[in-house]
C-alpha positions in Angstrom: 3.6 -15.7 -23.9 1.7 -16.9 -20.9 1.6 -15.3 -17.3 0.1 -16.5 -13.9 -0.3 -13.5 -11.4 -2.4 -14.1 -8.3 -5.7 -12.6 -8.8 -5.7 -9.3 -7.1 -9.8 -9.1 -7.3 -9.5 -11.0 -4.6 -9.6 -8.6 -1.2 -6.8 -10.4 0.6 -5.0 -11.0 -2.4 -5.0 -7.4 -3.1 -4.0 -6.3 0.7 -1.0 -8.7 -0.1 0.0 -7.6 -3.7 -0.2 -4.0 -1.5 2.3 -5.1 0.8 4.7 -6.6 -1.3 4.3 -3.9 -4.2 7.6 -2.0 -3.0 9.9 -5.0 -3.2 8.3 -6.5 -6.2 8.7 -3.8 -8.1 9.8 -4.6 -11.8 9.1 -8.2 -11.1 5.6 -8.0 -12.3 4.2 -9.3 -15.4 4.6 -6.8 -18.0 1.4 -6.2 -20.8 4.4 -3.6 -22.5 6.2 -6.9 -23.6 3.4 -8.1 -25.5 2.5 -5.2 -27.1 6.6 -4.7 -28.0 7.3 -8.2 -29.8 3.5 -7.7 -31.6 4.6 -4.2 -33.1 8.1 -5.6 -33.7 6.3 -8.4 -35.6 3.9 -6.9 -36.6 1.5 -9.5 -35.3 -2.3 -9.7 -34.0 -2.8 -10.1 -30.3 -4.9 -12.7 -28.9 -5.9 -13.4 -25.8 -7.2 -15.8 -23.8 -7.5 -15.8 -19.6 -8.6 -18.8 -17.7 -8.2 -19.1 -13.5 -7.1 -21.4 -11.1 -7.6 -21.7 -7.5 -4.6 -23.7 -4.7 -5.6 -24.5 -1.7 -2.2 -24.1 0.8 -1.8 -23.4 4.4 -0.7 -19.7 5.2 2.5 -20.8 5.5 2.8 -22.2 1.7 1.9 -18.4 0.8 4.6 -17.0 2.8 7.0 -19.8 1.3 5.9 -19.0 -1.9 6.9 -15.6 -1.7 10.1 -16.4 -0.1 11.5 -17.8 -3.0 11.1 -15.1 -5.1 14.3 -13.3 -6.6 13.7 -9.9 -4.9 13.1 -11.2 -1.4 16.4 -13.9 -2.0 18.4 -10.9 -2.3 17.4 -9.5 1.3 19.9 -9.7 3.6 19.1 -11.8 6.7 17.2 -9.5 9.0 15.0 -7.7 6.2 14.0 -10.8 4.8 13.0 -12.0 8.1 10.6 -8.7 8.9 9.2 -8.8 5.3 8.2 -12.4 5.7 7.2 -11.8 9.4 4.5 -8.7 7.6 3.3 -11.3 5.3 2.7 -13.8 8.2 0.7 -11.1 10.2 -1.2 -10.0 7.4 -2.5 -13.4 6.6 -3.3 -14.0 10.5 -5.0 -10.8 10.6 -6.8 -10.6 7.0 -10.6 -11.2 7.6 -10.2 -13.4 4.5 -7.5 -15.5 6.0 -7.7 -15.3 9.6 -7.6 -18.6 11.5 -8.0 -20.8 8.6 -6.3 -23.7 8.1 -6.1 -23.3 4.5 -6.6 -20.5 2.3 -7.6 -20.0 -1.2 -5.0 -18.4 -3.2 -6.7 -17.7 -7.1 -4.3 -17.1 -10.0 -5.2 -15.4 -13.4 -3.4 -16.8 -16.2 -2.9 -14.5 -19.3 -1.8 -16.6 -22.7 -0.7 -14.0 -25.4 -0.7 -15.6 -29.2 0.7 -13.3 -31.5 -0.2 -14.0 -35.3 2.0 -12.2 -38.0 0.1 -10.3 -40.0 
């Protein structure tokens, strides 16, 4: 099993995961899976995280988010203002404010489970 969450370590990454918590809840990536199919099994966890970095313009944030399910199932006018909050944070974040470009950094979580 292998998840990519945007890495919340990251100050502006955590002011955004902040904002968005409400909507996105029971969206997230979920350890209780993992430790369900390795009981189940009765398999060994390992684990192994690695990191990547994109490089997008503020806008390929916001678009990003847009496509998720819970914001696709907004009507019209909420989706708007939840987008439009995710546009001001990232012009008003001191780690994204006026740039062109902005790091977004993902942490990738690959579960192998090994029957016992």
């Amino acid at each position: 099993m292998i998840w990519n969450t945007r890495d919340d370590r990251v100050p502006w990454v955590a002011a955004l995961e902040e904002l968005i918590a409400d909507e996105s809840r029971g969206h997230e990536a979920d350890q209780g899976v993992v430790d369900r199919f390795a009981r189940e099994l009765a398999a060994d966890v390992q684990l192994t995280e690695s990191g990547t970095v994109q490089r997008v313009p503020p806008e390929d944030v916001v678009g990003g988010i847009a496509t998720r399910s819970y914001v696709a199932v907004m009507d019209d006018a909420r989706r708007e203002q939840f987008l439009g909050e995710v546009r001001r944070l990232l012009a008003d974040h001191p780690g994204t404010r006026g740039r062109p470009e902005v790091e977004l950094p993902y942490r990738t979580h690959a579960y192998r489970l090994t029957p016992r």
